[in-house]
C-alpha positions as CSV (number, residue, x, y, z in Angstrom):
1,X,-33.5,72.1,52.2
2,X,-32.0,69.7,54.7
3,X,-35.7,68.4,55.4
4,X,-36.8,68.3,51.9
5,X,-33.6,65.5,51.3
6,X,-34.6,63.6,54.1
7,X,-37.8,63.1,52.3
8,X,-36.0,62.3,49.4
9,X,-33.9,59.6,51.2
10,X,-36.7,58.1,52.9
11,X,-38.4,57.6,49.2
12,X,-35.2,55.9,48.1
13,X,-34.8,54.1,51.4
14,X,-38.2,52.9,51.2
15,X,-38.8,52.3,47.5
16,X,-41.6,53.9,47.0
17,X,-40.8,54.6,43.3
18,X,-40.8,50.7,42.8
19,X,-43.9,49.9,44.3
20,X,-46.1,53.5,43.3
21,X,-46.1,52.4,39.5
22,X,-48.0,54.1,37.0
23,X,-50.6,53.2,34.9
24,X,-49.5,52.7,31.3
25,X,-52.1,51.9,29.0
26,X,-50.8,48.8,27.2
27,X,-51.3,50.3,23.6
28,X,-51.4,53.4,22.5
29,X,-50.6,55.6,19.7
30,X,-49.0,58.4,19.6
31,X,-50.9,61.4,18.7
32,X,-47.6,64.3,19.9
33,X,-46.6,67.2,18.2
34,X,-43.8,66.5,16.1
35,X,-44.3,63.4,14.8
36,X,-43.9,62.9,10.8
37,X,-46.1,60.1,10.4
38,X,-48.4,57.8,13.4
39,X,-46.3,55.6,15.8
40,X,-47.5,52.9,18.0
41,X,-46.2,51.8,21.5
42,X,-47.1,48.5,23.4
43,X,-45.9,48.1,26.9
44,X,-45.2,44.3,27.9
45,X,-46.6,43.0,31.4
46,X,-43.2,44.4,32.6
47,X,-44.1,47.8,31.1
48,X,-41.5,48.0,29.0
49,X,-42.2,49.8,26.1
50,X,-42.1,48.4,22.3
51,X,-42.6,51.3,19.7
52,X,-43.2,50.7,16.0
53,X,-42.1,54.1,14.0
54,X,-42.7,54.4,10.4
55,X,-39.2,56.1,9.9
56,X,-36.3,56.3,11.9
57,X,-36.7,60.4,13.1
58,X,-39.8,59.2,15.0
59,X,-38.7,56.7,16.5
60,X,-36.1,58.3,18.6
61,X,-38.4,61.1,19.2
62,X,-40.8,58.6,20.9
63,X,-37.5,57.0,22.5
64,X,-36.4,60.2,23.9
65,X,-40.6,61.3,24.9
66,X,-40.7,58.0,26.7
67,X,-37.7,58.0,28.1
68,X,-38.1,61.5,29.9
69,X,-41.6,60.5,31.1
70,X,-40.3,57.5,32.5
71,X,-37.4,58.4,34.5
72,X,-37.0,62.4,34.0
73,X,-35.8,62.9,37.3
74,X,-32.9,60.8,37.0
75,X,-31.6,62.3,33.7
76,X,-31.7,65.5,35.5
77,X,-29.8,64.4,38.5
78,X,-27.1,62.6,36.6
79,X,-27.3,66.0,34.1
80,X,-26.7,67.9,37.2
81,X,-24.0,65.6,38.9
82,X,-21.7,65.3,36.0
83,X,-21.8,69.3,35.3
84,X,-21.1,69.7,38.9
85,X,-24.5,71.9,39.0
86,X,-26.1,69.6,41.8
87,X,-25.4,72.5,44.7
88,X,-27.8,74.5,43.0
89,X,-30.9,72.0,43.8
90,X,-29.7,69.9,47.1
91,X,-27.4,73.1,48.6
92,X,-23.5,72.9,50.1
93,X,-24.1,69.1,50.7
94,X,-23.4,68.7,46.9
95,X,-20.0,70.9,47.0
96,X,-17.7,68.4,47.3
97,X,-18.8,66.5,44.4
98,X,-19.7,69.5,42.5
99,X,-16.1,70.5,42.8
100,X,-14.4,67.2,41.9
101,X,-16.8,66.8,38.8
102,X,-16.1,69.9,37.8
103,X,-12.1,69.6,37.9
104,X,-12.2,66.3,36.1
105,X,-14.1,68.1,33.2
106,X,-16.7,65.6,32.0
107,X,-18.7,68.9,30.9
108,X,-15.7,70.3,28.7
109,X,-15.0,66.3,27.3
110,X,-19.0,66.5,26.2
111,X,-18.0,69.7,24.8
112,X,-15.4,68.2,22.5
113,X,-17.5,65.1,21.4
114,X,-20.1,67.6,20.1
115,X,-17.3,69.4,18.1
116,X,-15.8,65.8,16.9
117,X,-19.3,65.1,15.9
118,X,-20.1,68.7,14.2
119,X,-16.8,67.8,12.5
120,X,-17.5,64.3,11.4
121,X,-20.7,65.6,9.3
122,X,-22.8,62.4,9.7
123,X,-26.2,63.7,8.9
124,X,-28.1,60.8,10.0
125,X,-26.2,60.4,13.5
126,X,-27.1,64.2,14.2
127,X,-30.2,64.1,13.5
128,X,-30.9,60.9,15.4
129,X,-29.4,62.6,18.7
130,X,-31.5,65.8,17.9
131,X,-34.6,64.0,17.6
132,X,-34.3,62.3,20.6
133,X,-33.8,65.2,22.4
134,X,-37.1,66.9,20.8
135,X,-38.6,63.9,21.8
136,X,-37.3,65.1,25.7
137,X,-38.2,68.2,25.6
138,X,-41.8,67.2,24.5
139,X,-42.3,65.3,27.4
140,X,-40.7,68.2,29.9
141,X,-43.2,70.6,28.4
142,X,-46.2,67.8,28.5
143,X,-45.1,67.3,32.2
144,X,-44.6,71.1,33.4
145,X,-47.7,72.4,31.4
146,X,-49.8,69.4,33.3
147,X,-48.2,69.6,36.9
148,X,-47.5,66.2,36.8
149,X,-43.6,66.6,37.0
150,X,-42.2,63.5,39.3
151,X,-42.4,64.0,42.8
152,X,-38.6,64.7,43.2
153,X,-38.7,68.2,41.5
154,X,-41.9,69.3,43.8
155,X,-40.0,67.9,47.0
156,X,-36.8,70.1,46.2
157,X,-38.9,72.9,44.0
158,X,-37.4,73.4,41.0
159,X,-38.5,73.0,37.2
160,X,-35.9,70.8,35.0
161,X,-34.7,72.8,32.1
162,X,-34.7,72.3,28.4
163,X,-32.3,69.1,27.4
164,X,-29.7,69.9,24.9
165,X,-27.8,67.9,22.8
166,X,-24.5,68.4,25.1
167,X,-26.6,66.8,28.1
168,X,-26.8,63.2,26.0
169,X,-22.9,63.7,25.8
170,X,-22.4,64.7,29.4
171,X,-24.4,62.0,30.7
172,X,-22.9,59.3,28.6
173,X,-19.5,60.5,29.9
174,X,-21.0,60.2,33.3
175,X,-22.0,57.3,32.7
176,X,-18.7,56.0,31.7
177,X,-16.6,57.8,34.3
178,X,-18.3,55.5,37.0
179,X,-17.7,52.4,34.9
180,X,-14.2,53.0,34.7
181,X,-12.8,56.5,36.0
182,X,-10.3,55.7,38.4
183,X,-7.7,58.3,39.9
184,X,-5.6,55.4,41.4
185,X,-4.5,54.9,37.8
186,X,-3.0,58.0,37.8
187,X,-1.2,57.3,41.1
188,X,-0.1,53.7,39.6
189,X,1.3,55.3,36.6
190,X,3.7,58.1,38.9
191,X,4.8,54.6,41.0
192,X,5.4,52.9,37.9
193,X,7.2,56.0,36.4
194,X,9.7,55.6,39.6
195,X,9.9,51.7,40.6
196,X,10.0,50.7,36.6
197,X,9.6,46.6,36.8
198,X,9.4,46.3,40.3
199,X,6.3,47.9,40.5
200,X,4.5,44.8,38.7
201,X,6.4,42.6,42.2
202,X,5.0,45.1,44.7
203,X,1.5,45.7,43.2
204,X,0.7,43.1,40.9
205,X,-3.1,44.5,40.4
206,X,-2.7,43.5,36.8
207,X,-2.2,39.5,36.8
208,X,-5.7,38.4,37.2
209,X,-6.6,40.3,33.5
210,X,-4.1,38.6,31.9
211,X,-6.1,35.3,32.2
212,X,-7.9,34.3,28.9
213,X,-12.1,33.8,30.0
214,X,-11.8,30.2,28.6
215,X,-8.8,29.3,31.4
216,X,-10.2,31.1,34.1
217,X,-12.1,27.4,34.3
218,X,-8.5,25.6,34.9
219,X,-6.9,28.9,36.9
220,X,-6.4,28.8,40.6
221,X,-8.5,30.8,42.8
222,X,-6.7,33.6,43.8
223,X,-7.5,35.4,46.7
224,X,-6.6,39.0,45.4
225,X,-9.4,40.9,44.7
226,X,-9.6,42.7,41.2
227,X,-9.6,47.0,41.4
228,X,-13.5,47.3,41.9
229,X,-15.1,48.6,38.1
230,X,-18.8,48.6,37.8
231,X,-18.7,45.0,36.7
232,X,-18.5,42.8,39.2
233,X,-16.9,39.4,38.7
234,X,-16.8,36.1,40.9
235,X,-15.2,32.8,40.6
236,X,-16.8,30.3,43.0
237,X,-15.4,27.2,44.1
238,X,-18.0,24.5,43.6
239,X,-21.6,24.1,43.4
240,X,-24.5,22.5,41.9
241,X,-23.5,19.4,39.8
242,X,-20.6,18.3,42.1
243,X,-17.6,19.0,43.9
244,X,-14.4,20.8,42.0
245,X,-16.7,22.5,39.4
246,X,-17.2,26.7,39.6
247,X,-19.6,29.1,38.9
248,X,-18.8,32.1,37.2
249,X,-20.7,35.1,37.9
250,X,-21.0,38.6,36.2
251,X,-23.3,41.7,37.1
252,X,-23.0,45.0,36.0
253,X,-23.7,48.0,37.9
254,X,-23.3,51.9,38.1
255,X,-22.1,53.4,41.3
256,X,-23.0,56.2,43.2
257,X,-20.8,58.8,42.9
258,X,-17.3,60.0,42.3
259,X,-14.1,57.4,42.1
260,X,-11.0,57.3,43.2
């Protein structure tokens, strides 16, 4: 096992996925079981693809087939990190973060999104998830029936398993816990709870949000740095067109792993 990761962290280190790129055909239509009526797809010179549907149910199932063939391994491994089910691939390595995802409960919060939604009855919203996901599983069974699943699940040997509806949820909870999920809120909360107002004098986190975007142009620098999100933010002091004006910069990013 412990050789089979270092293969898969010389890949990454290396980036082989970014420079062993497949061969898309830049049109083609899609003849899948499935599919109500024909649909198209055109990949750009970037390979991105551009799908024209007749109706809405196939075009999510194409989104969802495209998708999985694109980048299945990832779904997996974010499917898998966010159930706290990654010690079952990559061994006790993944135990610590298998544990901590699994007390945090992104799983069970998945669970109670699909009952909100089972609840809220919106036929059209259902059936765009679940066609999306029949559009996953297509491509799972194209890839396993062909051998050509990505070279991830050979190098750890293991087959993905049918996505559900609940794995969209999961993953977009994942998603969103390393955008924002931060257990130092809870921590600033029990401070707050004892200090009252003087926490805002000992730990004044808060101060740079309270600045409108438009006057961040006539604000001071300050040299406190913001709680890290997965947006990062910079105000730089001068630059091109002259001394005094500043460049403000915005990129958004997912982490790695847990918070806190």
């Amino acid at each position: 096992m412990a050789s089979r990761l270092r293969v898969l962290s010389l890949l990454a280190k290396a980036k082989l996925s970014a420079s062993i790129k497949p061969d898309f055909p830049r049109r083609a239509d899609m003849n899948l079981d499935g599919l109500d009526a024909p649909v198209t797809v055109h990949r750009d010179g970037w390979g991105v693809p551009h799908i024209y549907a007749e109706n809405e149910g196939d075009l999510f199932f194409v989104i969802g087939y495209l998708q999985a063939k694109d980048r299945l391994f990832l779904m997996d491994f974010q499917r898998r990190a966010a159930e706290g089910k990654l010690a079952e691939v990559v061994g006790e390595r993944a135990y610590e973060s298998d544990t901590f995802y699994r007390t945090i409960g992104l799983e069970r919060a998945a669970k109670a999104t699909k009952e909100a939604l089972e609840e809220l009855g919106d036929q059209r919203i259902s059936g765009i998830m679940e066609r999306f996901v029949d559009g996953i599983n297509s491509a799972i069974g194209d890839m396993v029936g062909s051998g050509e699943l990505p070279l991830e699940f050979k190098i750890l040997d293991y087959e993905p398993k049918p996505w559900a509806l609940i794995d969209s949820l999961v993953v977009s909870k994942f998603m969103g816990w390393l955008l924002t999920g931060r257990l130092s809120e809870l921590g600033y909360s029990k401070v707050r709870e004892s200090l009252g107002d003087l926490t805002d004098v000992l730990f004044p986190f808060d101060r740079l949000y309270e600045t409108s975007t438009a006057s961040v142009y006539d604000a001071p620098i300050d040299p406190v740095r913001p709680r890290e999100t997965g947006k990062k933010s910079a105000v730089k002091q001068g630059g091109v067109g002259g001394a005094g004006n500043r460049k403000i910069k915005n990129q958004f990013g997912m982490g790695k792993g847990k918070s806190g």
